[in-house]
C-alpha positions in Angstrom: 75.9 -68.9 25.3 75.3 -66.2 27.1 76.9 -62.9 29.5 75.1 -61.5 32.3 76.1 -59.4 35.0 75.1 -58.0 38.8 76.1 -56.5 41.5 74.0 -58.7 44.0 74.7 -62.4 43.7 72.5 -63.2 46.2 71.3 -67.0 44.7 67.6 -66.2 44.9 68.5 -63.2 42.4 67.5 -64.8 38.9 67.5 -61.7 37.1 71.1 -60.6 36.1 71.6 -58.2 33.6 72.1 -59.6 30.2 75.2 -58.1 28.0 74.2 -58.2 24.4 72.1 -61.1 23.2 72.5 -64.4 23.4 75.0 -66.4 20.9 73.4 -69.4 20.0 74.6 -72.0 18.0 78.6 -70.3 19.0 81.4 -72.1 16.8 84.2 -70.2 17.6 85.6 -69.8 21.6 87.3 -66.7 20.7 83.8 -65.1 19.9 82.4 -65.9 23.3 85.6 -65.0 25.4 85.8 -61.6 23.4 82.3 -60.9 24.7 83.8 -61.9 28.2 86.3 -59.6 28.1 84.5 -56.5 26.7 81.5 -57.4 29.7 84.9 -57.0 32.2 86.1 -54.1 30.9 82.9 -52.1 31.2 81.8 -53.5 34.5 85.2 -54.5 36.4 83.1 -54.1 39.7 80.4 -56.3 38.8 80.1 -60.3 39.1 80.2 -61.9 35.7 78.6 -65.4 34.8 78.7 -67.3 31.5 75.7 -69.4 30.7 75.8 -72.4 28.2 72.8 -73.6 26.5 71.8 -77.4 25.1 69.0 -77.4 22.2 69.4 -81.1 21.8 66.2 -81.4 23.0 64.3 -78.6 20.8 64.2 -75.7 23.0 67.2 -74.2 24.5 67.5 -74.9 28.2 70.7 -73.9 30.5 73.5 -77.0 30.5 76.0 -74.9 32.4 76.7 -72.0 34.0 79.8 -70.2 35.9 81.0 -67.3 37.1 83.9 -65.2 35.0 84.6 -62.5 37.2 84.4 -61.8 41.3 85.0 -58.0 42.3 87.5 -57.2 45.1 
C-alpha cells in the first residue's frame, strides 16, 4: 500500500507525490489509515489517493487504487 498526493489530478498526471514509502506486505488497517490521516493533516489542500498492491504474481503490480481526500 501506498499514499501519494497532488495538487493536479489531471488523469494523464502519473506522477503524484509519494508520502513516505511504500508498506508492503501491511497487516494491520490501522497502520495504513494512520499514514492516511497524518498525509491529510499536512496537505489538507491536496488530493489524496491510496494505492493497493498484489505480489501474487512475483512482482508487485497496482490491484487498486482510490482517492482519500478531495480539497474544497
Amino acid at each position: 500500500m501506498s499514499v501519494e498526493f497532488t495538487d493536479d489530478p489531471q488523469p494523464r498526471n502519473n506522477y503524484w507525490a509519494m508520502w513516505g514509502l511504500p508498506m508492503f506486505g501491511l497487516q494491520d488497517p490501522a497502520g495504513a489509515l494512520h499514514e492516511i490521516n497524518e498525509c491529510r493533516k499536512a496537505h489538507p489542500d491536496r488530493y489524496i489517493k491510496v494505492s493497493a498492491y498484489d505480489s501474487r504474481h512475483g512482482r508487485q503490480t497496482t490491484a487498486l487504487s482510490f482517492l482519500v481526500n478531495r480539497p474544497q
